[in-house]
N, C-alpha and C positions, 0 to 999 in steps of 0.2 A: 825599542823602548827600554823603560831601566828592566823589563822581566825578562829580558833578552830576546825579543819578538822581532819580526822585520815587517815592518807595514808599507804597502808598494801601495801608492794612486794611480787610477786607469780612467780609459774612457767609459762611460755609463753605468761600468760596475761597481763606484765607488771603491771602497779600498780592499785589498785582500792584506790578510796576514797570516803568516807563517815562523813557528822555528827554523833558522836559519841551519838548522844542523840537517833538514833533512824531510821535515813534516810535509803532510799535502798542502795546499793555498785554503783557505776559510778567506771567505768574502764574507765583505759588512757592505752591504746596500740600504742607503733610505730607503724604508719604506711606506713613506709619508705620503697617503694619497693626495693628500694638498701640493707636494712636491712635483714639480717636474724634473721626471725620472731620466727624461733626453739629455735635461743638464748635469746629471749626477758625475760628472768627470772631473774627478777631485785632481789638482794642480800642484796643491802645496800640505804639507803634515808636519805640524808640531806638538809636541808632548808637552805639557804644563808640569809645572809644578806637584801636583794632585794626580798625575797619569792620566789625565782626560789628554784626549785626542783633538787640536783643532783641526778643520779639512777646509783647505778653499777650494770653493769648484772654481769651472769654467762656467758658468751660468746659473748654479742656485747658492749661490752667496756664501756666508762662510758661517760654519757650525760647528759645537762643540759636540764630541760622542766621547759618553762616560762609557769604557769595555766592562765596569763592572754592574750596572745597572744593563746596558745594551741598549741605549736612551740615545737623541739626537736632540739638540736644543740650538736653537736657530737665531740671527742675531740682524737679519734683514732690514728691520727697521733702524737701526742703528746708522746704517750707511744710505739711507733711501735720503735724507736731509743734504747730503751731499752731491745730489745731480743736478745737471743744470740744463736748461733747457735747448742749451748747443749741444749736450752730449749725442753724438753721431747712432753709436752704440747702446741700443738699451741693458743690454745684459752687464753684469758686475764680472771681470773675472780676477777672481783672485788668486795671484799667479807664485806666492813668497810670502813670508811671516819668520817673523824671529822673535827670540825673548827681549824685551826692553825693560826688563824687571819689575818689581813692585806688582806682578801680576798683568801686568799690560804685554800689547805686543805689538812689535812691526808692523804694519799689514803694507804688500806691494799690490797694487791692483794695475786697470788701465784707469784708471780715472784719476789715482794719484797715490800718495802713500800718506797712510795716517798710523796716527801714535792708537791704537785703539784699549781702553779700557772696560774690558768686560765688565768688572764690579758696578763698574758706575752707567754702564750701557752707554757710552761715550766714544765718537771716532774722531779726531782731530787731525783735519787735515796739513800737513808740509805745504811750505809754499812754492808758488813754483814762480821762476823769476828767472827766464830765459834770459832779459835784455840788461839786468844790474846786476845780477850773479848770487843776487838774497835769497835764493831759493832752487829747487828745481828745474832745472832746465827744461823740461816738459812731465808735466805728471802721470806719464801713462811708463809706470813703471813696472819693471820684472822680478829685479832681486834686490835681497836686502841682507846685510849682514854688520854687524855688529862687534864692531873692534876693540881688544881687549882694554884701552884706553877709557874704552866707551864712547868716544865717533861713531857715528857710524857711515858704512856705505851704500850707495843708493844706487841699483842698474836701471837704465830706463830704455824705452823701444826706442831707441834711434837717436838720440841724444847724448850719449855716452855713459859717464860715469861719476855719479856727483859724491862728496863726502862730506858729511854735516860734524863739526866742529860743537857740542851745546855750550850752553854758556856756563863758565865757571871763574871763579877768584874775581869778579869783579868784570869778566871779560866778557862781552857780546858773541851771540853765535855767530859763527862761519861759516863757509863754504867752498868749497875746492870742486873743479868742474874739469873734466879730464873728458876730451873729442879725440876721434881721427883727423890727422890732420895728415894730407899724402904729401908735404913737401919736409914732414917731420919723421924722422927713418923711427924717432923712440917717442912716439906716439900714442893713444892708443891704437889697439889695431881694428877698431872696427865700433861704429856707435849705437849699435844695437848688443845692450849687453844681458845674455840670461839668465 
């Protein structure tokens, strides 16, 4: 983080952090009896703006922990409007997050990726558009990042690698969709990307 800290996510113990030079590991674990503690397996960690910490689990959704209050602040309901009654899996995992400025952020989950805005408690999801190429090629995505352009790009479980174009100067958004393809030697090399 900018205090020079190194924050690692694990299984159940939420996050530990440590001085990279040497210090013992301190663990930050919810301790939210409301929470379930089984899911606390934080997946993804980004610093804001402000030094708050986001954390997406593997099964208790995604939260904000201020280190200087030692506060956790929970944003659940935000994404709960986005399930749908075919979802296989009831659990959220949220697997990637990047900055997308203006205070908003990435988010890569398995249900799909959204543009999410804290301030406004708003998650807007990507489309996903396997068969015309307007979208996502399946929304159960891993990683996300954020090219200095400002495209960004999108990894998804099994689908390859898509890259969103936004719209600008009059121009309509894009999309570029990048598979393995085994009779293509400069392919990618594989369609699940982490």
């Amino acid at each position: 983080d900018r205090s020079g800290l190194l924050w690692a996510g694990g299984d159940l113990a939420g996050v530990a952090t440590t001085n990279p030079e040497g210090a013992q590991f301190r663990y930050v674990m919810d301790p939210s009896a409301t929470r379930n503690q089984m899911t606390n397996d934080v997946r993804s960690i980004l610093e804001d703006s402000s030094g708050r910490l986001w954390l997406g689990t593997d099964g208790d959704g995604i939260k904000r922990y201020d280190p200087d209050r030692d506060a956790f602040e929970y944003f659940d309901d935000v994404f709960k409007p986005s399930m749908t009654p075919q979802d296989r899996d009831p659990q959220w995992h949220f697997m990637s997050m990047a900055n997308a400025g203006d205070g908003k952020l990435w988010v890569a989950t398995n249900r799909g990726m959204f543009l999410f805005d804290p301030a406004a408690r708003r998650a807007t999801a990507m489309p996903v558009d396997a068969k015309q190429g307007n979208g996502l090629p399946d929304g159960n995505t891993r990683a996300v990042i954020v090219a200095s352009d400002g495209s960004v790009w999108f990894g998804t479980y099994g689908a390859g690698l898509s890259h969103w174009f936004p719209p600008s100067n009059n121009q309509p958004a894009r999309w570029e969709t990048y598979k393995h393809d085994a009779a293509q030697a400069n392919s990618l090399a594989h369609n699940v990307i982490l």
